[in-house]
C-alpha positions as CSV (number, residue, x, y, z in Angstrom):
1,X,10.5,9.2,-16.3
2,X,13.4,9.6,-14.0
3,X,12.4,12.4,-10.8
4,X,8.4,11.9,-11.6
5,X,7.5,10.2,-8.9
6,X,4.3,8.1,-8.5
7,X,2.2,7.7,-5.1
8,X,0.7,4.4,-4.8
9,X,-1.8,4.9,-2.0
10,X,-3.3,2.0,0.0
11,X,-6.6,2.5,2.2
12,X,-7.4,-0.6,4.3
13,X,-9.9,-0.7,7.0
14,X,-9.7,-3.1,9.8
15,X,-12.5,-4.9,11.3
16,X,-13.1,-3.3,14.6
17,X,-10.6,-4.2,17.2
18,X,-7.7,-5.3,14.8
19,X,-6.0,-2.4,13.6
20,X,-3.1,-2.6,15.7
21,X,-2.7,-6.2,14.6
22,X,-2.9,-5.8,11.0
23,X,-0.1,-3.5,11.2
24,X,1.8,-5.5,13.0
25,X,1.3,-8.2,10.7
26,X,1.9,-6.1,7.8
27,X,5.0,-4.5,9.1
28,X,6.5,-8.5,9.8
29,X,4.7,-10.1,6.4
30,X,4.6,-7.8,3.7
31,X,6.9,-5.1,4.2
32,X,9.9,-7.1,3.9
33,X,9.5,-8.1,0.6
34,X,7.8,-4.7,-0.7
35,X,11.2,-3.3,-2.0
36,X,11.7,-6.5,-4.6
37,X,7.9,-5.1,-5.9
38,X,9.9,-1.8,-6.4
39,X,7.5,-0.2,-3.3
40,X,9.6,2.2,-1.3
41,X,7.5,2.6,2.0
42,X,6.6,6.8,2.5
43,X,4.3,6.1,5.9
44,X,1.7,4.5,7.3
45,X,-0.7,6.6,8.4
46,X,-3.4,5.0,11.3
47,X,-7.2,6.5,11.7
48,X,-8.7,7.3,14.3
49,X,-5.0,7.5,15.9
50,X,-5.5,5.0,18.5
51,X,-6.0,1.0,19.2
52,X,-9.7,0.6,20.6
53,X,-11.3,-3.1,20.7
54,X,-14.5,-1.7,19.7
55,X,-13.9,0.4,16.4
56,X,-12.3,0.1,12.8
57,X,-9.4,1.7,12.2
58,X,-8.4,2.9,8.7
59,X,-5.1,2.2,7.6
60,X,-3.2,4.4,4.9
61,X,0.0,3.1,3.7
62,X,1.8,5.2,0.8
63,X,4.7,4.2,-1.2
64,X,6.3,5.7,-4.0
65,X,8.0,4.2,-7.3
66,X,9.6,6.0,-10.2
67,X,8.1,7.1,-12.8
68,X,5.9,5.1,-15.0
69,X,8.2,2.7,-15.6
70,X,8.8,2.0,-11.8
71,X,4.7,2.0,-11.5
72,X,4.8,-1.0,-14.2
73,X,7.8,-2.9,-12.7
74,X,5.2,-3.1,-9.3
75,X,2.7,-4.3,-11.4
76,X,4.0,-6.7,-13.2
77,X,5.8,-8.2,-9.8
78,X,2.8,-8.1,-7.9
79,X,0.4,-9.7,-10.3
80,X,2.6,-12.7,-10.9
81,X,3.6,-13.1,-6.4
82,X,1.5,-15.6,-5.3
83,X,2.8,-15.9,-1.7
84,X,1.1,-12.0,-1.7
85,X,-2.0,-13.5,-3.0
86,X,-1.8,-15.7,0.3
87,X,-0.8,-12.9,2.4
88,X,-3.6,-10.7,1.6
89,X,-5.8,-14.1,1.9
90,X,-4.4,-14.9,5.0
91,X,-5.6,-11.2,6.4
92,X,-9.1,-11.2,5.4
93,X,-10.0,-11.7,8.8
94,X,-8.5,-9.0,10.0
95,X,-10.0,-6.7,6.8
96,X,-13.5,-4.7,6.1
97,X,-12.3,-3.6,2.9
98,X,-9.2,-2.3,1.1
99,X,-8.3,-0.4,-2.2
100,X,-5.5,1.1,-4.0
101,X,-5.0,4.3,-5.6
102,X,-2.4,5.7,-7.4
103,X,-1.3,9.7,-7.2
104,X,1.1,12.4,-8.5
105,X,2.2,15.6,-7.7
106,X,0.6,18.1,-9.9
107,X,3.6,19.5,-11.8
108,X,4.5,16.0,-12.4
109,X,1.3,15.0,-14.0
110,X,2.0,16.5,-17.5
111,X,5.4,14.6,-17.8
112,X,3.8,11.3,-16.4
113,X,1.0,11.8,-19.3
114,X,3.1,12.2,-21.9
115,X,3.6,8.2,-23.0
């Protein structure tokens, strides 16, 4: 529904000493092309908040799409993308692990629900 916006909320954490990198690679690979997905960028948020060669960092990168329907627009772009399929491949040596999540604000929950 129009004004319910959806969080979708990726956690990635970097293999230790390539945090800095993965954002930068992120930033110059898949950002570009996030809008076409219907992903508007909110931030990227970086854990601990510094670059050490010895430690993981953990990445947060949130976006937000419209509604349900904006929610399945990303979907259905993303599954079908298989140059993202590369990218993501292409980063596993940068990578630990990664998920997604998706979130609402509360008094947008009830409206979202309602399908």
């Amino acid at each position: 529904m129009p004004g319910e916006t959806l969080y979708v909320i990726d956690r990635i954490v970097t293999n230790p000493g390539c945090g800095k990198k993965f954002v930068d690679e992120f930033r110059a690979g898949y950002l570009p092309n996030a809008s076409g997905r219907n992903l508007t960028l909110d931030n990227i948020l970086v854990s601990p908040p510094l670059w050490a060669e010895d430690e993981s960092n953990v990445v947060t990168i949130t976006w937000t799409v419209e509604g349900t329907a904006g929610w399945w627009a990303m979907t259905r772009s993303s599954r079908g993308d298989g140059t993202l399929r590369q990218w993501w491949d292409a980063m596993d040596l940068l990578i630990a692990e990664r998920g997604r999540t998706m979130a609402a604000a509360a008094d947008d929950v009830a409206g979202l629900a309602d399908v």
